[in-house]
PQR file with spaces between the fields and no chain letter, atoms N, CA, C, O and H, PARSE charges and radii, in Angstrom:
ATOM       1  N    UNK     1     -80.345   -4.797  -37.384 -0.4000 1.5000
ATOM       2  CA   UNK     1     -79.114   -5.536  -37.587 -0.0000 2.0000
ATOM       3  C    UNK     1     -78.827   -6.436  -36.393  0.5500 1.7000
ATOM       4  O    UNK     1     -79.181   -6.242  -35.230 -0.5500 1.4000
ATOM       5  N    UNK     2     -77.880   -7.805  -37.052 -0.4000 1.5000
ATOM       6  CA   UNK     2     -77.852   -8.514  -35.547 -0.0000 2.0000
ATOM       7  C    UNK     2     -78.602   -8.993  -35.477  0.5500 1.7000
ATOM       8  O    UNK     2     -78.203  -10.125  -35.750 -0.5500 1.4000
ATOM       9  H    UNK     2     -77.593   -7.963  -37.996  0.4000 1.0000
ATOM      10  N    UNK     3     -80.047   -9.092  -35.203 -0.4000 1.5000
ATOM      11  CA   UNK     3     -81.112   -9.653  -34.953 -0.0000 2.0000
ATOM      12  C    UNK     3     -81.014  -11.244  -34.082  0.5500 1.7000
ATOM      13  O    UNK     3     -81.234  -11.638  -32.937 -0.5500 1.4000
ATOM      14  H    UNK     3     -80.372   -8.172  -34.981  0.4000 1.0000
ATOM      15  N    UNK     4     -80.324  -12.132  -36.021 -0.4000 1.5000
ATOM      16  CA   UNK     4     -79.943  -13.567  -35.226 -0.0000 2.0000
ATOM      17  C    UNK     4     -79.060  -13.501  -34.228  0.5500 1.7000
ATOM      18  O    UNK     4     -79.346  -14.083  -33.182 -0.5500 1.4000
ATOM      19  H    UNK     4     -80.146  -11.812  -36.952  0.4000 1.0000
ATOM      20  N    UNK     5     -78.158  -12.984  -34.307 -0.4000 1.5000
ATOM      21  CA   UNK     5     -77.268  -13.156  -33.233 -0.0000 2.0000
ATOM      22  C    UNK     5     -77.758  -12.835  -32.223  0.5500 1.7000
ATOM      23  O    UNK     5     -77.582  -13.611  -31.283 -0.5500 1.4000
ATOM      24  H    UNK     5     -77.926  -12.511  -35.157  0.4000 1.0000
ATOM      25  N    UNK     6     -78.574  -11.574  -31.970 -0.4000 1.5000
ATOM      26  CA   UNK     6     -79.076  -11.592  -31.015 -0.0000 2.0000
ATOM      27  C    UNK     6     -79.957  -12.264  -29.814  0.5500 1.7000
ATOM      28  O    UNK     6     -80.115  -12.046  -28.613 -0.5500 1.4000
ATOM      29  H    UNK     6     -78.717  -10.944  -32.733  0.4000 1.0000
ATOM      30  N    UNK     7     -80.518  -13.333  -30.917 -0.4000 1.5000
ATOM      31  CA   UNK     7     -81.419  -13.868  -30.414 -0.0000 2.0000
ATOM      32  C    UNK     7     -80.335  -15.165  -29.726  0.5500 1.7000
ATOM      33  O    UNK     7     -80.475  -15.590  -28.579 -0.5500 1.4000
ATOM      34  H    UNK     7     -80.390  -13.510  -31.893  0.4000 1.0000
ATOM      35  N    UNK     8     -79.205  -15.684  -30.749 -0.4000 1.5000
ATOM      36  CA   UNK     8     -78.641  -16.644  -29.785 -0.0000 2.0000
ATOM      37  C    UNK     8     -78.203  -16.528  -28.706  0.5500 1.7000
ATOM      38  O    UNK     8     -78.190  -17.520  -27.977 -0.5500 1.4000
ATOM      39  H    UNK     8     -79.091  -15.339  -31.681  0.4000 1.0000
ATOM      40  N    UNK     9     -77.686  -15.255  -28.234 -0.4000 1.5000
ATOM      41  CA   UNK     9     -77.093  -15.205  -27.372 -0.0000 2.0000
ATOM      42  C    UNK     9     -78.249  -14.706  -26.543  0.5500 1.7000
ATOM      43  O    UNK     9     -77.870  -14.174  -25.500 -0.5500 1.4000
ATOM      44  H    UNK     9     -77.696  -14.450  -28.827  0.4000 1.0000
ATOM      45  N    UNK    10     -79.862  -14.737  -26.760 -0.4000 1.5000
ATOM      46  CA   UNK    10     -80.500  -14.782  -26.044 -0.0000 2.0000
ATOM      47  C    UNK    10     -80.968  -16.219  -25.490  0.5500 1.7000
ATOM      48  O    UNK    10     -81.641  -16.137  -24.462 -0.5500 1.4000
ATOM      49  H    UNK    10     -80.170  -15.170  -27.608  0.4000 1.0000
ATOM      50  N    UNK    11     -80.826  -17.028  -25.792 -0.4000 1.5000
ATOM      51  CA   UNK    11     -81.045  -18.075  -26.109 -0.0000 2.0000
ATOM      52  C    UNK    11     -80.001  -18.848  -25.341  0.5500 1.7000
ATOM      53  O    UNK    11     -80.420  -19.438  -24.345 -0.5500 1.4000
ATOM      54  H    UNK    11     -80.280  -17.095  -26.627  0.4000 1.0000
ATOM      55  N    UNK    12     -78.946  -18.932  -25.574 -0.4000 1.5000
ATOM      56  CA   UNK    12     -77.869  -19.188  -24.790 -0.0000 2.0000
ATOM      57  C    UNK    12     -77.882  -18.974  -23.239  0.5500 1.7000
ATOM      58  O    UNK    12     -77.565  -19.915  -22.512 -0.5500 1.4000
ATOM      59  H    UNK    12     -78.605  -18.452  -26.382  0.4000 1.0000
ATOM      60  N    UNK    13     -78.313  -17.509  -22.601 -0.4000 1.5000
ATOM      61  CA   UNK    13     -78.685  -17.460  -21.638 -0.0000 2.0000
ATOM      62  C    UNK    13     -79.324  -17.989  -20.919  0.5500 1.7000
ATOM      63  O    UNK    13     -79.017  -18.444  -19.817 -0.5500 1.4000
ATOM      64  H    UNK    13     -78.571  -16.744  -23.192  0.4000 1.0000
ATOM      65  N    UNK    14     -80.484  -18.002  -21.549 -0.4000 1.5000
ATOM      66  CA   UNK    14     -82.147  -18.637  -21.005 -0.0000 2.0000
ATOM      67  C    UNK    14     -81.563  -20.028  -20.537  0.5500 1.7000
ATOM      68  O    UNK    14     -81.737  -20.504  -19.415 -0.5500 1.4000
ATOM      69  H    UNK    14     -80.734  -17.633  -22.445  0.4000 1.0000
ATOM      70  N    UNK    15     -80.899  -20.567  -21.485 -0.4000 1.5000
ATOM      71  CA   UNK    15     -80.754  -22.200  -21.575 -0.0000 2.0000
ATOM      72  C    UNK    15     -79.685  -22.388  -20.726  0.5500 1.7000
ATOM      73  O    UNK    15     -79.941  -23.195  -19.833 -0.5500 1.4000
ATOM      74  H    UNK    15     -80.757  -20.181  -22.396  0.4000 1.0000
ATOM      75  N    UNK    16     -78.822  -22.025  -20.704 -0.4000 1.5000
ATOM      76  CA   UNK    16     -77.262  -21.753  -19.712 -0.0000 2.0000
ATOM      77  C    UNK    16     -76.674  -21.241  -18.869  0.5500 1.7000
ATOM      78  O    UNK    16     -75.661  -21.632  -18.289 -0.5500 1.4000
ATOM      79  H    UNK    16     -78.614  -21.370  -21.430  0.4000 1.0000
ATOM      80  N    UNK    17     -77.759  -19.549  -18.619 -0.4000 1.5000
ATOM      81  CA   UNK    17     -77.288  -18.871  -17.762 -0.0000 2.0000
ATOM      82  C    UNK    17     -76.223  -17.917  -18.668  0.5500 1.7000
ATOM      83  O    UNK    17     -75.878  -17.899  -19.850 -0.5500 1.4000
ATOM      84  H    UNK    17     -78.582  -19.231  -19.090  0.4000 1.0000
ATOM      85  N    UNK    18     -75.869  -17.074  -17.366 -0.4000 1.5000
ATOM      86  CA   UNK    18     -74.822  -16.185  -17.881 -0.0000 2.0000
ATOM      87  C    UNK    18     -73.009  -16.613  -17.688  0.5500 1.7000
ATOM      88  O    UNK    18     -72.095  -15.837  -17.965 -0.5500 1.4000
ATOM      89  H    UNK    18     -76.149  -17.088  -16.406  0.4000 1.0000
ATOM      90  N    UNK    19     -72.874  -17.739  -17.260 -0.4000 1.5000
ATOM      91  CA   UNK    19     -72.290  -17.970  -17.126 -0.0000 2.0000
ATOM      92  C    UNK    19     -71.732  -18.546  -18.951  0.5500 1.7000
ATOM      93  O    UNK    19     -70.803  -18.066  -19.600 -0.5500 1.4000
ATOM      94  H    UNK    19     -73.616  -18.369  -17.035  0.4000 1.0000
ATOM      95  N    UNK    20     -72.495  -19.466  -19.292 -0.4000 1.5000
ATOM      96  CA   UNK    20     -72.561  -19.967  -20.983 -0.0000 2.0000
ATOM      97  C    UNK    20     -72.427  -18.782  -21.943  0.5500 1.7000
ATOM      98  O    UNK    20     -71.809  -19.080  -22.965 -0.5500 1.4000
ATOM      99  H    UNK    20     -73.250  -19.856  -18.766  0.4000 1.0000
ATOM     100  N    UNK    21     -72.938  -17.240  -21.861 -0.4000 1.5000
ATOM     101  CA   UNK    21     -73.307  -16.272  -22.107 -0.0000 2.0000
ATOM     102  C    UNK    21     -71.966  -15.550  -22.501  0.5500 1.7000
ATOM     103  O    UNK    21     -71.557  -15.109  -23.575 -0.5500 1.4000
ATOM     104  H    UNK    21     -73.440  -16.998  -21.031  0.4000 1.0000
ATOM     105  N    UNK    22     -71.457  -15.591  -21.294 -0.4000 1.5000
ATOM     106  CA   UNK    22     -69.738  -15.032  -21.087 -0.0000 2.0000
ATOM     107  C    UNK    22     -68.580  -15.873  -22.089  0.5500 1.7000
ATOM     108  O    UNK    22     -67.595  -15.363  -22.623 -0.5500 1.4000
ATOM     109  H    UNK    22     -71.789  -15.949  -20.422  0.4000 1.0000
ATOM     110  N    UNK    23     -69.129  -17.664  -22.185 -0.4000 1.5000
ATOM     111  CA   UNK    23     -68.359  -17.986  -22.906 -0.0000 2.0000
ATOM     112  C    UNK    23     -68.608  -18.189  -24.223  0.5500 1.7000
ATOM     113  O    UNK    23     -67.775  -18.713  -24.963 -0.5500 1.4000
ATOM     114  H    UNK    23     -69.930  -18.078  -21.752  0.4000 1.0000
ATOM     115  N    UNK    24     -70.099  -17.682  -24.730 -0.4000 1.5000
ATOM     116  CA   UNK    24     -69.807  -17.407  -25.871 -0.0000 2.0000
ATOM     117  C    UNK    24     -69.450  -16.392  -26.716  0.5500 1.7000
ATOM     118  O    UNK    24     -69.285  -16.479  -27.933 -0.5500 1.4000
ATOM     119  H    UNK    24     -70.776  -17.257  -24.130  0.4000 1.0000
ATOM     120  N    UNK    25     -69.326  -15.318  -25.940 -0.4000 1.5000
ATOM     121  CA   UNK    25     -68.399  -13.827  -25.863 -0.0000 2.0000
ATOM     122  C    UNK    25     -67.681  -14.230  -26.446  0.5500 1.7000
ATOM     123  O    UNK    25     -67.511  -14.335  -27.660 -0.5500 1.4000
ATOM     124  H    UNK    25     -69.460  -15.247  -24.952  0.4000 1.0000
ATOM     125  N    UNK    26     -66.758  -14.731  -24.924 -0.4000 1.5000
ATOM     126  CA   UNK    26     -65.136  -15.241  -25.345 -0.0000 2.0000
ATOM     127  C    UNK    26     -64.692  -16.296  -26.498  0.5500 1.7000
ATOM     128  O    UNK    26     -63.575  -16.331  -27.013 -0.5500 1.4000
ATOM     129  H    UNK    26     -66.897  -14.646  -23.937  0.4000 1.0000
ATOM     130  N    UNK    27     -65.769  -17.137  -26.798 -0.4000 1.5000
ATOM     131  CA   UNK    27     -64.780  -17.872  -27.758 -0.0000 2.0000
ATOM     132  C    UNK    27     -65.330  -17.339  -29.190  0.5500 1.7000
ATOM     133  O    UNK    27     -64.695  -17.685  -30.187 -0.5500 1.4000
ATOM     134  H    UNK    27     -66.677  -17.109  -26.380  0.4000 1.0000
ATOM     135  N    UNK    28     -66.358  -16.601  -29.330 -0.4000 1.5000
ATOM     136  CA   UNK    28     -66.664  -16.125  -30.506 -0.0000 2.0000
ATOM     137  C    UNK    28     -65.786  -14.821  -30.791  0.5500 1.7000
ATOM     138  O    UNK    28     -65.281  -14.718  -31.909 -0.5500 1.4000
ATOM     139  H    UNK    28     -66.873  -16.321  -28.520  0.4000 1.0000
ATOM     140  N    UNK    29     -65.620  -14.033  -30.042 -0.4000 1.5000
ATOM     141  CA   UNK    29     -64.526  -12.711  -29.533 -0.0000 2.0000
ATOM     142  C    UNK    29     -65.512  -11.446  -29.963  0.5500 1.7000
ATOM     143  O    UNK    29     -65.105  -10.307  -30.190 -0.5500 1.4000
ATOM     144  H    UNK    29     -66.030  -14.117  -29.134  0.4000 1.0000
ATOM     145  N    UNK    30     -67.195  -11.981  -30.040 -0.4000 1.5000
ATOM     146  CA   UNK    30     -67.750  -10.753  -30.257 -0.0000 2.0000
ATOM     147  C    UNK    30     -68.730  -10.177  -28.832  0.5500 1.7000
ATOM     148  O    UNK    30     -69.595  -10.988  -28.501 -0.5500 1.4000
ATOM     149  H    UNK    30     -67.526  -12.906  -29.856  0.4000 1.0000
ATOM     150  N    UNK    31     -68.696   -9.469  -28.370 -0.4000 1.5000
ATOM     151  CA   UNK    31     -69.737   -9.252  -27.403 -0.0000 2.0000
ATOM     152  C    UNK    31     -71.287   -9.276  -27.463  0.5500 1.7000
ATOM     153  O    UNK    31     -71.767   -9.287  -28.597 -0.5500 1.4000
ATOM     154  H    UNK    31     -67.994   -8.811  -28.639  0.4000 1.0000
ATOM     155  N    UNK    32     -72.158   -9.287  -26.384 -0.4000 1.5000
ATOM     156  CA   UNK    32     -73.468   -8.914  -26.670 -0.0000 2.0000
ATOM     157  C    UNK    32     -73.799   -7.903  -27.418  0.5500 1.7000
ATOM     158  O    UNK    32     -74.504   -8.124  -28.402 -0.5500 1.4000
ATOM     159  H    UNK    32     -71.767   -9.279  -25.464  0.4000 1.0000
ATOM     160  N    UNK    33     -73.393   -6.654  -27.140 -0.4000 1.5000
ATOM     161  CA   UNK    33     -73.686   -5.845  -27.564 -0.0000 2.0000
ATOM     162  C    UNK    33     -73.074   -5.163  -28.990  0.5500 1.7000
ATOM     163  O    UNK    33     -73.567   -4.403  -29.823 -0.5500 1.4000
ATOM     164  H    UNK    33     -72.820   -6.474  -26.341  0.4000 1.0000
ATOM     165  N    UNK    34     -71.978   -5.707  -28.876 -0.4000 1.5000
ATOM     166  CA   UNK    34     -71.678   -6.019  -30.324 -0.0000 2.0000
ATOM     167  C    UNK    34     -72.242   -6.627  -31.441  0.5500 1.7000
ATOM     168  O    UNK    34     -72.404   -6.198  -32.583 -0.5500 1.4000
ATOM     169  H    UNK    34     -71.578   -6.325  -28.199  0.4000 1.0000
ATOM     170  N    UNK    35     -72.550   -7.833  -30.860 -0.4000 1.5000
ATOM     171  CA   UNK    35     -73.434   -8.699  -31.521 -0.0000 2.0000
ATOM     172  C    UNK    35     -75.035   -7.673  -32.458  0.5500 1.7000
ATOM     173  O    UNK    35     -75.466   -7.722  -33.610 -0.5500 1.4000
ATOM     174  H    UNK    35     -72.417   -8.181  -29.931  0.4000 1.0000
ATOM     175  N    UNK    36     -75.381   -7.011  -31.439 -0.4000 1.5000
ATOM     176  CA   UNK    36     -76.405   -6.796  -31.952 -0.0000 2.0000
ATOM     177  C    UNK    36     -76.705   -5.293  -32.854  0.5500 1.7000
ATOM     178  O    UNK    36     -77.705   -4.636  -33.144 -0.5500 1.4000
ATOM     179  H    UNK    36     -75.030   -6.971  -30.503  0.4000 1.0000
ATOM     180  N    UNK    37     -75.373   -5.199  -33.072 -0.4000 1.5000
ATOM     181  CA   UNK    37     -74.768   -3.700  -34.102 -0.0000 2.0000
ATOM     182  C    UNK    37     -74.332   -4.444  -35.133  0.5500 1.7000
ATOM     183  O    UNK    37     -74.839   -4.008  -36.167 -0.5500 1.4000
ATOM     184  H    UNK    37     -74.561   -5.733  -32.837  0.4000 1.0000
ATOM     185  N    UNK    38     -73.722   -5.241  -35.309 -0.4000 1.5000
ATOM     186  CA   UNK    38     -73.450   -5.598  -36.798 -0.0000 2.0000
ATOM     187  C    UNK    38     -74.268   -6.684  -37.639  0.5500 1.7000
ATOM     188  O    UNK    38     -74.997   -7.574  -37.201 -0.5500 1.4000
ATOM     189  H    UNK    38     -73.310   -5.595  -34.470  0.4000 1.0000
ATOM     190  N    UNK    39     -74.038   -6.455  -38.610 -0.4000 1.5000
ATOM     191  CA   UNK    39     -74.941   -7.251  -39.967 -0.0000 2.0000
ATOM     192  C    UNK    39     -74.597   -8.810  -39.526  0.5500 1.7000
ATOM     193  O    UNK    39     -73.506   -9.272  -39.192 -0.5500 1.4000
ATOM     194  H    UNK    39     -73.446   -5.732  -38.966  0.4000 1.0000
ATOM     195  N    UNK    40     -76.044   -9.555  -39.647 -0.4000 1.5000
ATOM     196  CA   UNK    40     -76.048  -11.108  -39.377 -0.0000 2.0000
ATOM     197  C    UNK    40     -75.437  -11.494  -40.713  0.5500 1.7000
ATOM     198  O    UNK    40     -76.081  -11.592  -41.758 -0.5500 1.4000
ATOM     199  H    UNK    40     -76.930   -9.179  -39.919  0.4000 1.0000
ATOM     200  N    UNK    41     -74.014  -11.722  -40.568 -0.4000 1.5000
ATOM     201  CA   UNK    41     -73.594  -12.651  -42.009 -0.0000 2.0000
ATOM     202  C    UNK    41     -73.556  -14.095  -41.877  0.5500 1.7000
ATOM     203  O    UNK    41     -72.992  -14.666  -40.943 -0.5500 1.4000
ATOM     204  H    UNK    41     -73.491  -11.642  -39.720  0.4000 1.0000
ATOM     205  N    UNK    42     -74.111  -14.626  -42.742 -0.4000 1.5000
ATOM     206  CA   UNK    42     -74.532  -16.586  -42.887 -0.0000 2.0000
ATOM     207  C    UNK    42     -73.096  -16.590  -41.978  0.5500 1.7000
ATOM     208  O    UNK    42     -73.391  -17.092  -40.893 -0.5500 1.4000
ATOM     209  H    UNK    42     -74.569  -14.162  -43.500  0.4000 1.0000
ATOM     210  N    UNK    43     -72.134  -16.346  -41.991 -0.4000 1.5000
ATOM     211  CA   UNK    43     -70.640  -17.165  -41.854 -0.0000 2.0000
ATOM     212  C    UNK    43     -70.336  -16.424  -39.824  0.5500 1.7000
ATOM     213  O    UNK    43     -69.599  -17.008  -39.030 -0.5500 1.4000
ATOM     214  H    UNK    43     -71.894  -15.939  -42.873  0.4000 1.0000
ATOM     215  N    UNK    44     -70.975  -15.363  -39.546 -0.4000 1.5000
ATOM     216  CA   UNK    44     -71.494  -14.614  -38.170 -0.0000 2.0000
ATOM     217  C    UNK    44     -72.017  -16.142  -37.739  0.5500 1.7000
ATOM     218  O    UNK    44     -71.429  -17.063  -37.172 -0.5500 1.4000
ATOM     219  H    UNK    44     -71.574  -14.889  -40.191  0.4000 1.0000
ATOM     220  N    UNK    45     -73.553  -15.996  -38.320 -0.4000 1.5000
ATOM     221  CA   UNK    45     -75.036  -17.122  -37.688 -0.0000 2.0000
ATOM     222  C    UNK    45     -73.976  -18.286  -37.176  0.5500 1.7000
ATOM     223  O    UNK    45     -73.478  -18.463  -36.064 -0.5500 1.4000
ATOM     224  H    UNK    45     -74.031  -15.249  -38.781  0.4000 1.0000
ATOM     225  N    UNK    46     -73.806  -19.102  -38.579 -0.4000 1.5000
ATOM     226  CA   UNK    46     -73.173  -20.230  -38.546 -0.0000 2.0000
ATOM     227  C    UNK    46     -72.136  -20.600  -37.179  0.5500 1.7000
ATOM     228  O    UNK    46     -72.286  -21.677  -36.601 -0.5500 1.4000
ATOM     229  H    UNK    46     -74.210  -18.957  -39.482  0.4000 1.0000
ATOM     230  N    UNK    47     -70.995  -19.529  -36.690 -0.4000 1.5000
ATOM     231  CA   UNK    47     -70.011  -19.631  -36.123 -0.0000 2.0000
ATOM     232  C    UNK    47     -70.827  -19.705  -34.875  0.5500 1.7000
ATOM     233  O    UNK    47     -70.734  -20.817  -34.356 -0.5500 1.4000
ATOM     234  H    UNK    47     -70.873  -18.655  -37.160  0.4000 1.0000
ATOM     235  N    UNK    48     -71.612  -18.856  -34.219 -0.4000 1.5000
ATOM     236  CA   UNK    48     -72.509  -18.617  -33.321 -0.0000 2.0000
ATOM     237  C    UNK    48     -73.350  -19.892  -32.842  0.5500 1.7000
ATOM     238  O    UNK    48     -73.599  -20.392  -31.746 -0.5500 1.4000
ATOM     239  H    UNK    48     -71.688  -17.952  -34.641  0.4000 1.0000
ATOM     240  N    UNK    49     -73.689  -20.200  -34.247 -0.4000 1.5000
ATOM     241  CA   UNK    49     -74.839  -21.515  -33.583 -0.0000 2.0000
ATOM     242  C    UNK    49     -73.569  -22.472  -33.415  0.5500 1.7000
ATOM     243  O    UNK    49     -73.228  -22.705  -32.256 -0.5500 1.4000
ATOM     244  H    UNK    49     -73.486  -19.794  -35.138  0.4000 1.0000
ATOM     245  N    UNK    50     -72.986  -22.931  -34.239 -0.4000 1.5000
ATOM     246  CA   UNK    50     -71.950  -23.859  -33.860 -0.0000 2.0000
ATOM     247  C    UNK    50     -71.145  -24.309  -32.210  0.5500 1.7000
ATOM     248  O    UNK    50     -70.846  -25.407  -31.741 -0.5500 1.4000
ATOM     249  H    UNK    50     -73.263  -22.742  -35.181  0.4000 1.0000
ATOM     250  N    UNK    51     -70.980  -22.768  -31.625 -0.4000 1.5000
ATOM     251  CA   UNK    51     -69.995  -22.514  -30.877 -0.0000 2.0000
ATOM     252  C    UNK    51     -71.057  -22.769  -29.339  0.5500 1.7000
ATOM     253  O    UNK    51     -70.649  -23.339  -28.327 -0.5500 1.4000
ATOM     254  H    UNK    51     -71.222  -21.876  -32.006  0.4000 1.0000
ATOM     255  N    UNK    52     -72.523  -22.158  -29.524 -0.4000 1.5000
ATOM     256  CA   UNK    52     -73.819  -22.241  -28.948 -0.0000 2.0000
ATOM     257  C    UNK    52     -74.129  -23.638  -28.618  0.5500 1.7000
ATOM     258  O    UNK    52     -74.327  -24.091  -27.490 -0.5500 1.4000
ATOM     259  H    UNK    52     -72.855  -21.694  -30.346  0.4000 1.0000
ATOM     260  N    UNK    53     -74.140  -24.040  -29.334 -0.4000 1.5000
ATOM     261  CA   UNK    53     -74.194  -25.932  -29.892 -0.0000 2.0000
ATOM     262  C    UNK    53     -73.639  -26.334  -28.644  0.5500 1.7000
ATOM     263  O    UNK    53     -74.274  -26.553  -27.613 -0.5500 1.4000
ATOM     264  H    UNK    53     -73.980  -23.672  -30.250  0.4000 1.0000
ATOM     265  N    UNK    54     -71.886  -26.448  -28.882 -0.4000 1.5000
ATOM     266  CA   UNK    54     -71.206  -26.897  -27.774 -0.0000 2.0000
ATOM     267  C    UNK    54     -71.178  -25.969  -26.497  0.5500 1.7000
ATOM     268  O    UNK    54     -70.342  -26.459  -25.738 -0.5500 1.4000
ATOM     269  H    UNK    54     -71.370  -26.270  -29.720  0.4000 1.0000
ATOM     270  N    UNK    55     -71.707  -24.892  -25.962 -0.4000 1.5000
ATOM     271  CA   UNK    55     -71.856  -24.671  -24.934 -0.0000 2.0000
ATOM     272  C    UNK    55     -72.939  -25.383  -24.023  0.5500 1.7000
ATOM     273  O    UNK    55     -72.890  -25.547  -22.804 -0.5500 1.4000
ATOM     274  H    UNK    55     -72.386  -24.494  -26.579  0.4000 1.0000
ATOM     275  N    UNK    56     -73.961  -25.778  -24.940 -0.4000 1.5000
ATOM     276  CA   UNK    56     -74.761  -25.502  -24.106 -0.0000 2.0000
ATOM     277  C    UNK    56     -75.442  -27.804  -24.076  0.5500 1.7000
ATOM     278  O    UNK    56     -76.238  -28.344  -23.308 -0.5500 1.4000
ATOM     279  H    UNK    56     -74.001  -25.645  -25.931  0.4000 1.0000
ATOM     280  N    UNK    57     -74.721  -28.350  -25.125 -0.4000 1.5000
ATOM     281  CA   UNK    57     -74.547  -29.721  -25.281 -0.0000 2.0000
ATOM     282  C    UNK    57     -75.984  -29.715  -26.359  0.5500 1.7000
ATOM     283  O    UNK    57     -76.218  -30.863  -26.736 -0.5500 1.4000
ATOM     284  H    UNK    57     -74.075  -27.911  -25.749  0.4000 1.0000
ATOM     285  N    UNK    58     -76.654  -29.015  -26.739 -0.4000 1.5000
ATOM     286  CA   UNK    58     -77.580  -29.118  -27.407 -0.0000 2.0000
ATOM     287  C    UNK    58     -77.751  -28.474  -29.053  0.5500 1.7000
ATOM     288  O    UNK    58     -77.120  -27.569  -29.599 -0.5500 1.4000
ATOM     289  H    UNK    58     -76.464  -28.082  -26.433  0.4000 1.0000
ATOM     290  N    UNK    59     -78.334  -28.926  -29.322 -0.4000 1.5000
ATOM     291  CA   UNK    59     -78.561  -27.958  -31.197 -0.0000 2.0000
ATOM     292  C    UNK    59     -79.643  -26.789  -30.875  0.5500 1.7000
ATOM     293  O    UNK    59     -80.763  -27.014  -30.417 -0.5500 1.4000
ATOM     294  H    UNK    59     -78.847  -29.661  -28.878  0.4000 1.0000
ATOM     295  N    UNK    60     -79.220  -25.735  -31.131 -0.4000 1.5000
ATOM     296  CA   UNK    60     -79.871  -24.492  -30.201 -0.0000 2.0000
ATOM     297  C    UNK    60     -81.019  -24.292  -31.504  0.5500 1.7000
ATOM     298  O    UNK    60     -82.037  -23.608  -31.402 -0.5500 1.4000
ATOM     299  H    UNK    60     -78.310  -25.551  -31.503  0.4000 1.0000
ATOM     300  N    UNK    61     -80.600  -25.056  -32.746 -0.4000 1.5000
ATOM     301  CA   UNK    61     -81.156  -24.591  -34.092 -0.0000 2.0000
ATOM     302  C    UNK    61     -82.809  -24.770  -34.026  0.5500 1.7000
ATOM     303  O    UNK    61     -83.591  -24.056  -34.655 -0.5500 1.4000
ATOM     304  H    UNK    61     -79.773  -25.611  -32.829  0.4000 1.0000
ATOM     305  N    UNK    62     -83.257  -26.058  -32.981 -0.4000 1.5000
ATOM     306  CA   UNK    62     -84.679  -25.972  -32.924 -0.0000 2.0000
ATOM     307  C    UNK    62     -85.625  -24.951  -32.404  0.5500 1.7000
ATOM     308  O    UNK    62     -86.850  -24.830  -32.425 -0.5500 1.4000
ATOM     309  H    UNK    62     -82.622  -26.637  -32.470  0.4000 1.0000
ATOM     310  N    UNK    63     -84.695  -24.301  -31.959 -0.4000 1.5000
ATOM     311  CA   UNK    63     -85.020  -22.725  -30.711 -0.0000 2.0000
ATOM     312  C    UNK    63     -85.011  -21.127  -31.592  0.5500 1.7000
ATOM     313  O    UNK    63     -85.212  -19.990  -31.165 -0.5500 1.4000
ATOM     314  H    UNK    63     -83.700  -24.400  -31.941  0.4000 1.0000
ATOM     315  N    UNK    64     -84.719  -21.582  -32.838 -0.4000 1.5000
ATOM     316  CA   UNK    64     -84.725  -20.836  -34.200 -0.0000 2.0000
ATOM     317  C    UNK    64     -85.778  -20.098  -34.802  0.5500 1.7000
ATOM     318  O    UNK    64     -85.610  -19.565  -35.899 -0.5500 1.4000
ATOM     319  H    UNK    64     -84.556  -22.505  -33.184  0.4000 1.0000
C-alpha cells in the first residue's frame, strides 16, 4: 500500500531535499510515513503529484 506515494515523496527529496519533503507533508497534511500505510487513491496520486509539481518547479510525472 502507498507505494505511489511513496515513491513521490521519494522523489521529492532526491530532487529538493528535505527541506521540499517537509513541505509536502505540510501542505498535503499527510506524512511520510503515513503516506506509505494507506491505499494509493487516483484522487491521493493526483493531489501529491500536483502539490510535488509546485514544490519542486518541475512535472515530477516523468520520474514516474
Amino acid at each position: 500500500m502507498g507505494m505511489q506515494l511513496k515513491k513521490i515523496y521519494q522523489l521529492v527529496e532526491e530532487h529538493g531535499g528535505v527541506a521540499a519533503r517537509l513541505k509536502l507533508a505540510e501542505r498535503t497534511g499527510i506524512s511520510q510515513n503515513k503516506a506509505e500505510t494507506i491505499q494509493d487513491k487516483p484522487e491521493y496520486i493526483d493531489n501529491f503529484k500536483k502539490i510535488a509539481t509546485e514544490i519542486l518547479g518541475q512535472d515530477i510525472s516523468q520520474y514516474m
